[in-house]
N, CA, C and O atoms as a DFTB+ gen file, in Angstrom:
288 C
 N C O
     1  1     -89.749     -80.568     -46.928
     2  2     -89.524     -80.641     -45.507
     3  2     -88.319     -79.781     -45.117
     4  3     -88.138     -79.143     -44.080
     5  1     -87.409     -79.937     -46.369
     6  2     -85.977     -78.938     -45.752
     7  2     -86.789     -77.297     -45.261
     8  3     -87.088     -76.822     -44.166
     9  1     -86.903     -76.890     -46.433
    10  2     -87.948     -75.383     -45.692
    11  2     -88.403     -75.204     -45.173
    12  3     -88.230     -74.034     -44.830
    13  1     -89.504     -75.916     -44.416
    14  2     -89.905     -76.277     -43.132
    15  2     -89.137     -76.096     -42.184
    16  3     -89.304     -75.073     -41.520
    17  1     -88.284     -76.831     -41.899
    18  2     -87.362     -77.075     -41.140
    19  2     -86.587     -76.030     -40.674
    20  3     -86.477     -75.696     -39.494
    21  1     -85.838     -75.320     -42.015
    22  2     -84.930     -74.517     -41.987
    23  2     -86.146     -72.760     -41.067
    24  3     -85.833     -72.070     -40.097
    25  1     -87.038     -72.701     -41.689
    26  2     -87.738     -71.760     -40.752
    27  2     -88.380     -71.910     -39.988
    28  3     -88.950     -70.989     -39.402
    29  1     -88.519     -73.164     -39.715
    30  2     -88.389     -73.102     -37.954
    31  2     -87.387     -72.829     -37.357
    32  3     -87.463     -72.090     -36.375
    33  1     -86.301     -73.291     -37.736
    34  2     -84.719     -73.149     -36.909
    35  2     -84.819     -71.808     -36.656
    36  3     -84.867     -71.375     -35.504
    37  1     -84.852     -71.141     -37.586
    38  2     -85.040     -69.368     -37.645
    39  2     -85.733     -69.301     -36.493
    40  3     -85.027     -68.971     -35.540
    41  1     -86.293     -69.398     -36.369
    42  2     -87.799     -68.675     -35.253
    43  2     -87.574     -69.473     -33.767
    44  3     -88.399     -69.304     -32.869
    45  1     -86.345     -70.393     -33.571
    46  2     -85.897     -70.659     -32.381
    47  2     -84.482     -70.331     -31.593
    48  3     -83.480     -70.664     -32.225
    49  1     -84.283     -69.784     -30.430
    50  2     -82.753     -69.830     -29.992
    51  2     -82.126     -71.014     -29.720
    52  3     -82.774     -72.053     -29.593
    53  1     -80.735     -70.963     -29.599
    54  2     -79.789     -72.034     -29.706
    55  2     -80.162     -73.234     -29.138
    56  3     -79.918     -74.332     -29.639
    57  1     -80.927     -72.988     -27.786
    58  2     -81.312     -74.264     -27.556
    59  2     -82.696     -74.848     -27.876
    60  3     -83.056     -75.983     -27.563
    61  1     -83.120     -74.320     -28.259
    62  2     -84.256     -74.634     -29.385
    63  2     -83.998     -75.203     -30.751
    64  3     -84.892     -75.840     -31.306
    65  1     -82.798     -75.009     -31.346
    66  2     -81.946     -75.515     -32.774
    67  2     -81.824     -76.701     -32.543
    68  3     -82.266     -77.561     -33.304
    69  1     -81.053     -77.018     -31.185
    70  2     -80.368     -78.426     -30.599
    71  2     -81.065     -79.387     -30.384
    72  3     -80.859     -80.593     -30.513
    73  1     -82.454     -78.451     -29.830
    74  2     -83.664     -79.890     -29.707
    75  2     -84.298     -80.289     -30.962
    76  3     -85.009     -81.292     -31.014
    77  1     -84.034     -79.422     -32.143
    78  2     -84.754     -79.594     -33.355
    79  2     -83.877     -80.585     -33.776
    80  3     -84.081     -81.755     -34.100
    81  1     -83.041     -80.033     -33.726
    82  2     -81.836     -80.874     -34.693
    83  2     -82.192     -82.743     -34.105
    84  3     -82.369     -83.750     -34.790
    85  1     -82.182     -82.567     -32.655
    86  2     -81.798     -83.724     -31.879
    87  2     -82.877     -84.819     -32.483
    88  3     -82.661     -85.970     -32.861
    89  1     -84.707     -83.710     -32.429
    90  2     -85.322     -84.234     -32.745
    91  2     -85.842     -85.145     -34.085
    92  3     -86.427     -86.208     -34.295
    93  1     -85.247     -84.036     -34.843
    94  2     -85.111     -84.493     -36.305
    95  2     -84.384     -85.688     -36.611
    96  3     -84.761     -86.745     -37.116
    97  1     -83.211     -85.288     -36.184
    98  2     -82.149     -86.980     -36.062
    99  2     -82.713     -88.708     -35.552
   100  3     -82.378     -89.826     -35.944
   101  1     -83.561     -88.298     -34.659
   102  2     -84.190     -88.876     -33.723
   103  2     -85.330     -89.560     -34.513
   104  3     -85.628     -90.748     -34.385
   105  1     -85.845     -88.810     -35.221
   106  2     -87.429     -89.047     -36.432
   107  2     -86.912     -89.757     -37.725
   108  3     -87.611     -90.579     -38.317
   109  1     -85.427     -89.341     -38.216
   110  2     -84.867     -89.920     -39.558
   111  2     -84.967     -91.287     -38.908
   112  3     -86.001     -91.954     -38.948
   113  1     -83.866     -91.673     -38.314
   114  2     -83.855     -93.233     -37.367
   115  2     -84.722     -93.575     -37.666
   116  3     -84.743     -94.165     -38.746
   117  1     -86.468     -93.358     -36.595
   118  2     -87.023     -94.024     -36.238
   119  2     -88.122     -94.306     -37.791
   120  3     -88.837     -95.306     -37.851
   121  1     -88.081     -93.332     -38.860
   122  2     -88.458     -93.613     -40.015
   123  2     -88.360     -94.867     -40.874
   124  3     -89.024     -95.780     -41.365
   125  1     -86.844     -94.247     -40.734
   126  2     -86.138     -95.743     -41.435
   127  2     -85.952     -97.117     -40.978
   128  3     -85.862     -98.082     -41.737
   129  1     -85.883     -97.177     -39.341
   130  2     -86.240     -98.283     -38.552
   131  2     -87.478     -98.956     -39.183
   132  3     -87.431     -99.924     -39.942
   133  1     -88.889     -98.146     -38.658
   134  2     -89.940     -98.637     -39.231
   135  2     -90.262     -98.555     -40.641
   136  3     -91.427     -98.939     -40.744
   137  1     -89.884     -98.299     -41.571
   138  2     -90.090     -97.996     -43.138
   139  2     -88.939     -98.745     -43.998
   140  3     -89.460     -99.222     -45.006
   141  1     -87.414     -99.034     -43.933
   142  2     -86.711    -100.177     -44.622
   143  2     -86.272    -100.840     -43.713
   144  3     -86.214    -100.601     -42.507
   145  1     -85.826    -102.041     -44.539
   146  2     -84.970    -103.166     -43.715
   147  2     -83.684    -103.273     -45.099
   148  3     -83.568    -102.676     -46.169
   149  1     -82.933    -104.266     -44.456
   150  2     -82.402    -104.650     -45.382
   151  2     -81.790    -105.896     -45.020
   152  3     -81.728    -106.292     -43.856
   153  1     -81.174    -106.741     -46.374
   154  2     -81.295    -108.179     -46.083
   155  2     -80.171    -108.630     -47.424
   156  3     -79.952    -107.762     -48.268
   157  1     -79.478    -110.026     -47.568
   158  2     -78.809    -110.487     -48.186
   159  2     -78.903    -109.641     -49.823
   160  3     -77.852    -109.664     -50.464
   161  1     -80.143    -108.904     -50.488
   162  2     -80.202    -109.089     -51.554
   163  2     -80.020    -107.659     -51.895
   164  3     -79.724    -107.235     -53.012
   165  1     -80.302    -106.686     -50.417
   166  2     -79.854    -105.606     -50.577
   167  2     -80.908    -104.745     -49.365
   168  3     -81.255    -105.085     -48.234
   169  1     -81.243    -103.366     -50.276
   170  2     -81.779    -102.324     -49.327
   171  2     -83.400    -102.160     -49.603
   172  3     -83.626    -101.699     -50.722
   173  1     -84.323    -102.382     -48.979
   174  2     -85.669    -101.788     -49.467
   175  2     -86.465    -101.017     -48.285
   176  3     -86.417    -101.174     -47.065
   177  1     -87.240    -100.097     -49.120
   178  2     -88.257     -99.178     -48.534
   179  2     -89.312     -99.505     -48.783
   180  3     -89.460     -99.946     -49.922
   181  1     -90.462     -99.461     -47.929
   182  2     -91.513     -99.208     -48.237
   183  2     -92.023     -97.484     -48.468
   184  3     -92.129     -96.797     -47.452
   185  1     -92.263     -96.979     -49.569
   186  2     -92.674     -96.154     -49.956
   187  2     -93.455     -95.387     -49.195
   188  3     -93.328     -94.387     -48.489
   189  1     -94.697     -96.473     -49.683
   190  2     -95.853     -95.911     -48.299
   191  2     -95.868     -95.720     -47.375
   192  3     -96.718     -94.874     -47.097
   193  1     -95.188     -96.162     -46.374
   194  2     -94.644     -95.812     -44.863
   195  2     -93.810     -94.646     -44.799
   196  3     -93.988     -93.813     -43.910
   197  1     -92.933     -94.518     -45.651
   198  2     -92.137     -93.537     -45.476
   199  2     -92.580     -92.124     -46.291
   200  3     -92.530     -90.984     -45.830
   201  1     -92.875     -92.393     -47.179
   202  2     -94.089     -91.069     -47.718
   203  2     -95.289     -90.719     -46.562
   204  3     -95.745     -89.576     -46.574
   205  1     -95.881     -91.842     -45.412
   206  2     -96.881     -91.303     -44.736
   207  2     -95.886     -90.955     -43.218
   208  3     -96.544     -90.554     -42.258
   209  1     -95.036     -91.040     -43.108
   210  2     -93.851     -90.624     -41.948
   211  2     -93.417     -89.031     -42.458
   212  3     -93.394     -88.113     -41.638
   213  1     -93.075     -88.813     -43.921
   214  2     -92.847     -87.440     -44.091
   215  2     -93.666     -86.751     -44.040
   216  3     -93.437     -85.584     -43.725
   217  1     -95.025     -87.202     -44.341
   218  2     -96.359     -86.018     -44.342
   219  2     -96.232     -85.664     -42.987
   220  3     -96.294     -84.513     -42.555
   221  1     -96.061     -86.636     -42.361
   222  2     -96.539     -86.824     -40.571
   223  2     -95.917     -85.847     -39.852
   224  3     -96.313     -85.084     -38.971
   225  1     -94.449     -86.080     -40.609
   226  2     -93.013     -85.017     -39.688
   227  2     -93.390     -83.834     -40.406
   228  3     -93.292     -82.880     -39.635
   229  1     -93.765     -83.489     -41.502
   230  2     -93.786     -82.091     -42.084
   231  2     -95.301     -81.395     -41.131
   232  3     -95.083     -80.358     -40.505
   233  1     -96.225     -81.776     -41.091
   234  2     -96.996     -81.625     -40.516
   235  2     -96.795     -80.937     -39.040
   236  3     -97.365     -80.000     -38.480
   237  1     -96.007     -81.593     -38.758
   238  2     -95.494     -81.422     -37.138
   239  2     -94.466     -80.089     -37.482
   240  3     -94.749     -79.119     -36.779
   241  1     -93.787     -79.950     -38.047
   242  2     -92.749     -78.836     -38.192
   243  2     -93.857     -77.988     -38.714
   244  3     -93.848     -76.856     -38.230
   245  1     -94.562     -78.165     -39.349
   246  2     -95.477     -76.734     -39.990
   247  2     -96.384     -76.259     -38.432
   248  3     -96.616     -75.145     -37.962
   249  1     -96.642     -77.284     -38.070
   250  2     -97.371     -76.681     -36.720
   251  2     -96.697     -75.625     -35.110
   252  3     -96.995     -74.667     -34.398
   253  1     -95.592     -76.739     -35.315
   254  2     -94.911     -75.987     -34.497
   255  2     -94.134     -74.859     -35.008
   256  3     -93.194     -74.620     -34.250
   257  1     -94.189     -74.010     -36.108
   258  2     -93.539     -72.842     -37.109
   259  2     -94.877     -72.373     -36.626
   260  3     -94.847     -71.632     -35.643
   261  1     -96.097     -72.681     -37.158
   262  2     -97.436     -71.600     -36.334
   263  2     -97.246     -71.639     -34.917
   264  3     -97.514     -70.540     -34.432
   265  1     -96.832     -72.616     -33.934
   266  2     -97.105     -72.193     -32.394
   267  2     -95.602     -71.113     -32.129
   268  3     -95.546     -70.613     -31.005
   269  1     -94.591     -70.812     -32.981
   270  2     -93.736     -69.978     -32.682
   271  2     -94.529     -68.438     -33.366
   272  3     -94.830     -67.348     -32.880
   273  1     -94.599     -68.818     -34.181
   274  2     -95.243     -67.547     -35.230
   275  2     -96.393     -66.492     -33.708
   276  3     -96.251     -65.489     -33.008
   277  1     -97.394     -67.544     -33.926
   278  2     -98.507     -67.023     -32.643
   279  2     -98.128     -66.387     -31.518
   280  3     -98.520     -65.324     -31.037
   281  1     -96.954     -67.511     -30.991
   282  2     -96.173     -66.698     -29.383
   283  2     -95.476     -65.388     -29.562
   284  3     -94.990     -64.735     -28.638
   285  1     -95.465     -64.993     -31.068
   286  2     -94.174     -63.729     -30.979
   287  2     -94.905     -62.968     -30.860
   288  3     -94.560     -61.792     -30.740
């Protein structure tokens, strides 16, 4: 996902970075919101949720890297 990421940033201006960034920040949260909790005994993940949240977000960054790619 970092590579992803990182070339998209490339292929956007500054305020295009800010919304990535914002957005990205925005997607970690809401990952980990819905995918761990944690409780007296400590920290847990569900795997599966959060392995099907990264496909989900990589997906989305690979798409929107083709809708920049296309517009140039």
């Amino acid at each position: 996902m970092n590579k992803s990421y990182g070339e998209l940033a490339k292929l956007l201006d500054a305020n295009g970075k800010k919304m990535l960034k914002a957005s990205q920040m925005a997607w970690i949260s809401n990952r980990n919101d819905s995918c761990s909790y944690k409780d007296h005994r400590g920290f847990f993940v569900n795997l599966s949720c959060a392995t099907q949240a990264t496909i989900e977000r990589l997906q989305f960054l690979n798409d929107r890297k083709r809708e920049c790619n296309s517009a140039a």
